[in-house]
C-alpha positions in Angstrom: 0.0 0.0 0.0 1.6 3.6 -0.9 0.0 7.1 -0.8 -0.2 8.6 -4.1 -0.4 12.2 -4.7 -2.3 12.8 -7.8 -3.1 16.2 -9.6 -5.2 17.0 -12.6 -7.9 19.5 -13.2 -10.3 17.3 -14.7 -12.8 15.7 -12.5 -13.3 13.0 -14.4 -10.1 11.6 -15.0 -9.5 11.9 -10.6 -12.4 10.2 -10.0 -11.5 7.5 -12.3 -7.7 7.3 -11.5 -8.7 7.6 -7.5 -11.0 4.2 -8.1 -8.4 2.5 -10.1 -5.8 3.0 -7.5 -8.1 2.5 -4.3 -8.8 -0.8 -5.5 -5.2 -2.0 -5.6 -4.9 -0.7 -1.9 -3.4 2.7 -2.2 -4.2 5.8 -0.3 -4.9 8.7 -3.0 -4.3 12.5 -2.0 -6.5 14.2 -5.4 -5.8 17.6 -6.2 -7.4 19.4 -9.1 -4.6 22.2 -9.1 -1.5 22.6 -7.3 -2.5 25.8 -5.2 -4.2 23.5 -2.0 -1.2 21.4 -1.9 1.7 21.7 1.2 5.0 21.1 -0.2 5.9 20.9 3.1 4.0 17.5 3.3 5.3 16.0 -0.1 7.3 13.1 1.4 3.9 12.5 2.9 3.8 10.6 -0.3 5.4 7.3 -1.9 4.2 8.6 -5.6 2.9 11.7 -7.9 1.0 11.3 -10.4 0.4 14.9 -12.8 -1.3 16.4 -15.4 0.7 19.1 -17.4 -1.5 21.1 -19.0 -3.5 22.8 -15.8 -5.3 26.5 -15.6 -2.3 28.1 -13.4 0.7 26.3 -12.2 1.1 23.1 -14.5 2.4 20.0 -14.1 5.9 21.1 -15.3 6.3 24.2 -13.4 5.2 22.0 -10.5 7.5 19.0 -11.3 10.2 21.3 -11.5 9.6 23.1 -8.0 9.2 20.1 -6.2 11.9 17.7 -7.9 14.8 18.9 -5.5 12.8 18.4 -2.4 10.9 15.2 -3.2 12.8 12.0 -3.9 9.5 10.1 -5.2 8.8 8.5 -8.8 7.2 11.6 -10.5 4.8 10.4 -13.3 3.1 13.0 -16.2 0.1 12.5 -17.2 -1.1 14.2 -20.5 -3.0 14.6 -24.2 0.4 15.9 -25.1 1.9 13.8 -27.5 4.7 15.4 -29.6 7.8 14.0 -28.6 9.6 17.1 -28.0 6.8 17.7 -25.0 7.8 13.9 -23.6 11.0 14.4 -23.9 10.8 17.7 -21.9 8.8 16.2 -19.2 11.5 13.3 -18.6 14.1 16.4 -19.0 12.9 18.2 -15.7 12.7 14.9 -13.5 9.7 13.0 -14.3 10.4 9.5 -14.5 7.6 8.1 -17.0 4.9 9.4 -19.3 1.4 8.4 -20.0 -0.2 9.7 -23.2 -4.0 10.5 -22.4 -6.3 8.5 -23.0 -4.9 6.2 -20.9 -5.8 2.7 -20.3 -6.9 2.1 -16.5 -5.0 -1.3 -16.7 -1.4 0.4 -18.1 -2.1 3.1 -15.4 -2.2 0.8 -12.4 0.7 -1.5 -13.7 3.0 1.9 -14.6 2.3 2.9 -11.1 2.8 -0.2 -9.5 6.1 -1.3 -11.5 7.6 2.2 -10.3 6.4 1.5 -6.4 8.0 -2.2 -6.6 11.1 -0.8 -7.9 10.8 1.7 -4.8 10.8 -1.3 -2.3 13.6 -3.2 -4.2 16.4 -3.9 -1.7 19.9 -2.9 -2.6 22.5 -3.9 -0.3 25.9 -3.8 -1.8 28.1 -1.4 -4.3 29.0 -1.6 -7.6 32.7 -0.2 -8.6 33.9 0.7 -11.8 37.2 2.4 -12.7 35.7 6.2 -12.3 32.7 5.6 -10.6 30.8 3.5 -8.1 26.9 2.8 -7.6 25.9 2.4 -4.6 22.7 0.4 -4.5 21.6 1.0 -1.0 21.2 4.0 -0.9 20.5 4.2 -4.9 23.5 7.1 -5.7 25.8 7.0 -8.3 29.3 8.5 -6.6 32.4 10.1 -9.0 35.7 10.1 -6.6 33.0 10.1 -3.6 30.8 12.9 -5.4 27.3 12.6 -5.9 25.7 12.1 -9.4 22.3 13.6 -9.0 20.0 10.4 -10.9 16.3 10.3 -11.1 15.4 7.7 -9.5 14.7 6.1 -13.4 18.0 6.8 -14.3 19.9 5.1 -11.9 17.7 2.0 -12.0 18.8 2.3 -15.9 22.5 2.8 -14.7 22.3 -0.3 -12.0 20.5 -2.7 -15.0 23.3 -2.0 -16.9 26.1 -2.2 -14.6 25.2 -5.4 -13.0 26.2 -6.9 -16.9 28.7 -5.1 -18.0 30.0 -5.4 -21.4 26.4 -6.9 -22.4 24.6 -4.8 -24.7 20.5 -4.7 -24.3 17.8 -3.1 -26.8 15.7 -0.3 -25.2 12.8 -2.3 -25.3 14.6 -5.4 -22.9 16.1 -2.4 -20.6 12.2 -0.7 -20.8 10.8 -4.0 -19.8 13.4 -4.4 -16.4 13.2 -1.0 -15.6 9.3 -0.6 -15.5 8.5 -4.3 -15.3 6.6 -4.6 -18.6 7.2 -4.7 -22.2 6.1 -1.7 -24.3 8.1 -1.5 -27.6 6.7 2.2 -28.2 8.5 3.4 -25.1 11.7 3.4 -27.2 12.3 7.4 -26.8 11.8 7.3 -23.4 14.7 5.2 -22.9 17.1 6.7 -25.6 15.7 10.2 -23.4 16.3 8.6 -19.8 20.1 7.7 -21.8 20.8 10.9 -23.0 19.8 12.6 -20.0 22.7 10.5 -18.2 25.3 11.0 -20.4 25.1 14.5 -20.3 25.3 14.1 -16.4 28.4 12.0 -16.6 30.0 13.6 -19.6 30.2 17.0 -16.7 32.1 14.9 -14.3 34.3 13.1 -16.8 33.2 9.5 -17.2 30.9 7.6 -19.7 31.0 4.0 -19.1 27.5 3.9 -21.2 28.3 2.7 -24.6 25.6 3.0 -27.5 25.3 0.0 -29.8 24.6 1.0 -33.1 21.4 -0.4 -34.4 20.8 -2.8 -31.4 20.6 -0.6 -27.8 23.5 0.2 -25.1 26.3 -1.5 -23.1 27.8 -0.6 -19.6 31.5 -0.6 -19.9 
């Protein structure tokens, strides 16, 4: 069970999304704007859930006020379908994107793949030359400096690293990332990538190795 904030002005889609998630045993905090909500109380929650296109604040001003003080899978919700506007949300810190309309069944198994991957333990380190990943506490260090990872992109990091040298398509590192297999999530992986890359290129490593025509390879 996990207390899921969720935020979207349209009635509709709350109710509907509030029922979905109720039934799998969550607690759901609905919100139809982001005015009413404490961002003092935001760890309050295991999950958020947003719309982006709200009257007011939206979902990406929001994501991008909260993402530094909030270390909780952030998922958009949204009719928004160019890829420059996914690409944008996964940019600012959102770890997944659901096109509206939205299945009810995807919904719940999106939501619950990224609160399994919450509860995951990780006991031990993983050491490269340049850089280490520390899977307890889910950080990935550069001589003993911090990385900062969504919490997406270091579960893409640790996949990797735990075989290094093996090279996987996006839609095998899509399906152990989020638990399920969803061939048309392809730019959100090659996003979640290049996202990383430009992290690690301003410290000085890259030990993520594209494979032309077939995916990527830890190294």
């Amino acid at each position: 069970m996990a207390n899921i904030l969720v935020v979207d002005d349209e009635p509709g889609i709350v109710s509907v999304i509030k029922r979905a998630l109720e039934s799998d045993g969550h607690r759901v905090s609905a919100f139809v704007g982001t005015d009413e909500i404490d961002i003092r109380n935001l760890n309050y929650y295991d999950l958020a859930l947003l719309d982006i296109m709200m009257p007011g604040e939206d979902g990406y001003q929001f994501c991008e006020r909260i993402r530094n003080k909030v270390d909780i899978p952030i998922i958009f919700l949204s009719a928004k379908i160019l890829e420059e506007d996914i690409t944008h949300g996964l940019e600012i810190g959102a770890d997944d994107y659901i096109v509206k309309p939205f299945r009810v069944a995807e919904l719940r198994a999106r939501v619950n793949a990224h609160l399994r991957r919450e509860h995951r333990e990780k006991t031990h380190f993983l050491n490269f030359e340049g850089c280490s990943l520390d899977l307890d506490a889910k950080r990935l260090l550069v001589a003993d400096k911090e990385v900062a990872l969504t919490k997406t992109e270091f579960s893409i990091c640790e996949f990797l690293a735990k075989h290094p040298g093996m090279v996987f398509t996006r839609e095998q590192i899509f399906e152990e990332v989020f638990g399920m297999d969803k061939e048309s999530d392809n730019t959100t992986i090659s996003t979640h990538v290049a996202n990383i890359r430009t992290k690690l290129d301003k410290v000085g490593v890259q030990p993520i190795t594209t494979v032309w025509g077939t995916g990527y390879k830890w190294e």
